[in-house]
C-alpha positions in Angstrom: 103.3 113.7 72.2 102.3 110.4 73.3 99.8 108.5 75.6 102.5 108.5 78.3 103.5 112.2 78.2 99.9 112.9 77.8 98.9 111.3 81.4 102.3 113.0 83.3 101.3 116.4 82.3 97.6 116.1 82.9 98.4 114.7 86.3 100.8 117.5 87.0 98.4 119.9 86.2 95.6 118.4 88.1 97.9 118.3 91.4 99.9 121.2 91.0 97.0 123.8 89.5 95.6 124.9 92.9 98.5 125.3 94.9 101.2 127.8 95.4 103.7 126.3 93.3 102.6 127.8 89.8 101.2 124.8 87.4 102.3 126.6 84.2 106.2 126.1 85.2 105.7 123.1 86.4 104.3 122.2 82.6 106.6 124.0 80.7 109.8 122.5 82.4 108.3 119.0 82.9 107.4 119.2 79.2 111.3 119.8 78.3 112.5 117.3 80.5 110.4 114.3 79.3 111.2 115.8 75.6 107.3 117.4 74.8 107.6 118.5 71.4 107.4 122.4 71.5 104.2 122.3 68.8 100.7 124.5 68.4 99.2 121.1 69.4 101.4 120.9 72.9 100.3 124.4 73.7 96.8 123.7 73.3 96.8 120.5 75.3 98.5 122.5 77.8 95.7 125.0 77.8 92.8 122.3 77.8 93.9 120.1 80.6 93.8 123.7 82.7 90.0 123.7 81.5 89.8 119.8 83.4 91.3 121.5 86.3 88.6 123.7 86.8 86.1 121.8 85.8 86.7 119.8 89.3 86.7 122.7 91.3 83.4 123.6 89.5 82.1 120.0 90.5 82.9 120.9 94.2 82.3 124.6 94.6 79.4 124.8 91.9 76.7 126.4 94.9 79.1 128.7 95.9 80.2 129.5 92.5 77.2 130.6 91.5 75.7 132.6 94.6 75.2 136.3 93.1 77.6 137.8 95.5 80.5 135.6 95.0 79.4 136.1 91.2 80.2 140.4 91.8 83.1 139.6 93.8 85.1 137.1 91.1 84.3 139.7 88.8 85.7 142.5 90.7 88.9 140.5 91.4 89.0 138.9 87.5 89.2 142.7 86.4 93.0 143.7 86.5 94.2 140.3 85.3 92.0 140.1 82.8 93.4 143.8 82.0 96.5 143.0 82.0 96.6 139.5 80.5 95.0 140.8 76.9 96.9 143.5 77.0 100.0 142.1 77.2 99.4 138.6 75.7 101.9 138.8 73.0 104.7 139.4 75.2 103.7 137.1 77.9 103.5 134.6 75.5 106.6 135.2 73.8 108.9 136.3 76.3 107.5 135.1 79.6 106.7 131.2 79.1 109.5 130.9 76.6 112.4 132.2 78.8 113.9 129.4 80.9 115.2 131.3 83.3 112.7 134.1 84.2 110.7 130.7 85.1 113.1 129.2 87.7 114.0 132.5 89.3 110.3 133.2 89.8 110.3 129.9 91.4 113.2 130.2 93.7 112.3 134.0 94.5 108.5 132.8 95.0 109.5 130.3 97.5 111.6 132.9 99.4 109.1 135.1 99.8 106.9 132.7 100.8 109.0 131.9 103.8 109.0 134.8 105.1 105.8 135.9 104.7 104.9 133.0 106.9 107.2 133.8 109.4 106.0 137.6 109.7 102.3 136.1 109.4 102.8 133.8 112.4 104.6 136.1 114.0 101.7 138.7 114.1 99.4 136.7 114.0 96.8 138.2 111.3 95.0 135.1 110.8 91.3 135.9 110.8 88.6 134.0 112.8 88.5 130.4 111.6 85.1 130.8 110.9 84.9 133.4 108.7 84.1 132.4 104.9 83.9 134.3 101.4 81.0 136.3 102.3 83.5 138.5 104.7 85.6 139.4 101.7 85.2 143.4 100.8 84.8 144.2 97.4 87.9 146.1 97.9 89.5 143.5 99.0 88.4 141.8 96.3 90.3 144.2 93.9 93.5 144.1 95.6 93.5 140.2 95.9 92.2 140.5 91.9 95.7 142.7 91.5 97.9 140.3 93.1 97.1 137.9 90.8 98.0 139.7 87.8 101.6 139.5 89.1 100.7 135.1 88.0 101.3 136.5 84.5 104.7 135.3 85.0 104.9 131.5 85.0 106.5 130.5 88.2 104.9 133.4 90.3 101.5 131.3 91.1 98.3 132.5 90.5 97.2 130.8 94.0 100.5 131.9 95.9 99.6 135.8 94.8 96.0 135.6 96.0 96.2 133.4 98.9 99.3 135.5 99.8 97.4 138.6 99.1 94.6 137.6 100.9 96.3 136.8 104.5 98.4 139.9 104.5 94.6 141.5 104.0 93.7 139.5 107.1 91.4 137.5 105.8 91.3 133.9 107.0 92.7 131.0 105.3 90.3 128.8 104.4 88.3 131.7 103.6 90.8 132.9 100.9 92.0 129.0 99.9 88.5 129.2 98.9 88.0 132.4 97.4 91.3 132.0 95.0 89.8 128.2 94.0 86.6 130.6 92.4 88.6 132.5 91.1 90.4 130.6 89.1 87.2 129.5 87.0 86.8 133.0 85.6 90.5 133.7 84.9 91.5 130.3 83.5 88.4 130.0 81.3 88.9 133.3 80.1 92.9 132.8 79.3 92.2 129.7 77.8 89.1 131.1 75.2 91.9 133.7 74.6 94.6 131.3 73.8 92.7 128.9 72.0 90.9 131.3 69.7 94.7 133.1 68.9 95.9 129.7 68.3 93.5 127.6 66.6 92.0 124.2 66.7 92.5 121.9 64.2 93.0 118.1 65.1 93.7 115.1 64.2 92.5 111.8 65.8 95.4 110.9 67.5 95.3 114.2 69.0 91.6 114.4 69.9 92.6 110.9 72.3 95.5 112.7 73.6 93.3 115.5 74.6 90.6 113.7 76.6 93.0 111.6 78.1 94.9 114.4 79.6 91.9 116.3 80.3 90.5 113.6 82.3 93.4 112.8 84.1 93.8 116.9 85.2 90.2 116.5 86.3 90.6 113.3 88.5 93.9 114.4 89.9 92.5 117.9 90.6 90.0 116.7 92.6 91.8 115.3 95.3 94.3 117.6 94.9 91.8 120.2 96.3 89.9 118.2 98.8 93.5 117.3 100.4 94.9 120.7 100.0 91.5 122.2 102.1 92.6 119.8 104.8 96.1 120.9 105.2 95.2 124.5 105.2 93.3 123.9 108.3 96.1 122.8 110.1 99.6 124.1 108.6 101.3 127.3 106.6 102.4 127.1 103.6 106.4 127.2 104.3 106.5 123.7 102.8 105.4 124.6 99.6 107.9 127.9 99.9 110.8 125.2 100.4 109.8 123.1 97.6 109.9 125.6 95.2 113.4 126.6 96.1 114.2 122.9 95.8 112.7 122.3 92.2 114.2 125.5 91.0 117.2 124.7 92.2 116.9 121.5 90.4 115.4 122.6 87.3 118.3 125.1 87.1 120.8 122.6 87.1 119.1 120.5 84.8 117.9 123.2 82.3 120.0 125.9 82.2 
């Protein structure tokens, strides 16, 4: 890996890590198109410019991340993925994010469903008082929307398409669960990366130490106004866009991959 691919993926991560377009694929296939050597070292770098990801929404969410009851209610909603993540890990990791294909169908399929969701969701129109926040979210909504997330186990599902998704067909407001699934990510991806980087192993060398911050503090920067923009558009339109898009770049990476 050099300096180059180093800044594209950390500023893929950073823009794509909070929206419902599933960073991980994104990685994986920009990482075989611009020729990312498949190494222990690229999977680790992969796993700590997800840690400078979070680290900006901790910068921006850090009161709310630490009130008590959004404290109970990310750990009622980190539960099932957390169950399911360890417990499956090997096969994740070695059938999931290696298998080409499983990624661009979940992609394509992801983008589908997202669609029509939107259209049903207008259509009844669930949406919850705009001014409703986190602190309307049940506990058992909390476990449901924690569930729906496990199904991000598969790269190219999206861990913030499953719980924002999960969360509006709860009723619960957008912004509210926009919100709600930006906490939650601190917990899970802190907690899959430990995991990954403890089965793994560090062990680096210069060079790669440089690589490391560089991409970590371009996932950081990028993240950060990847979430203050995404907030804004939230407020005023669906998410059908990003439901297109990922039928586009499947589409694409399909023809260029497989």
């Amino acid at each position: 890996m050099n300096f180059i691919q180093a800044i594209i993926l950390g500023a893929i991560e950073g823009l794509t890590e909070f929206l419902p377009i599933s960073s991980t694929a994104h990685l994986i296939l920009t990482g075989e198109l611009i020729r990312v050597p498949a190494t222990d070292f690229t999977k680790t770098f992969e796993v700590v410019i997800q840690l400078g990801a979070i680290l900006a929404v901790v910068g921006l969410y850090i009161k709310k991340l630490f009130r008590w009851d959004n404290i109970k209610k990310l750990a009622v909603a980190f539960v099932p993925t957390a169950i399911i993540g360890f417990g499956l890990y090997k096969i994740i990791k070695g059938v999931f994010f290696e298998n080409k294909l499983i990624i661009v169908l979940a992609l394509i399929i992801g983008g589908l469903f997202l669609i029509i969701f939107e259209h049903y969701y207008k259509t009844k129109k669930k949406d919850a008082a705009p001014e409703q926040g986190i602190e309307s979210i049940s506990y058992a909504q909390c476990l449901i929307i924690g569930l729906c997330q496990s199904l991000a186990v598969v790269p190219g599902v999206s861990r913030a398409a499953a719980t924002i998704i999960g969360g509006l067909a709860l009723g619960i407001s957008r912004k509210a669960i926009v919100e709600f699934s930006f906490l939650l990510a601190v917990p899970t991806m802190v907690a899959a990366s430990g995991y990954d980087l403890y089965k793994t192993g560090i062990n680096f060398s210069g060079g790669e130490v440089q690589l490391l911050i560089l991409g970590f503090a371009v996932a950081f920067a990028v993240a950060l106004l990847s979430v203050k923009s995404f907030i804004k558009y939230i407020q005023r339109y669906n998410f059908q866009p990003f439901g297109v898009y990922r039928i586009l770049i499947g589409l694409l990476f399909l023809w260029l991959l497989i």
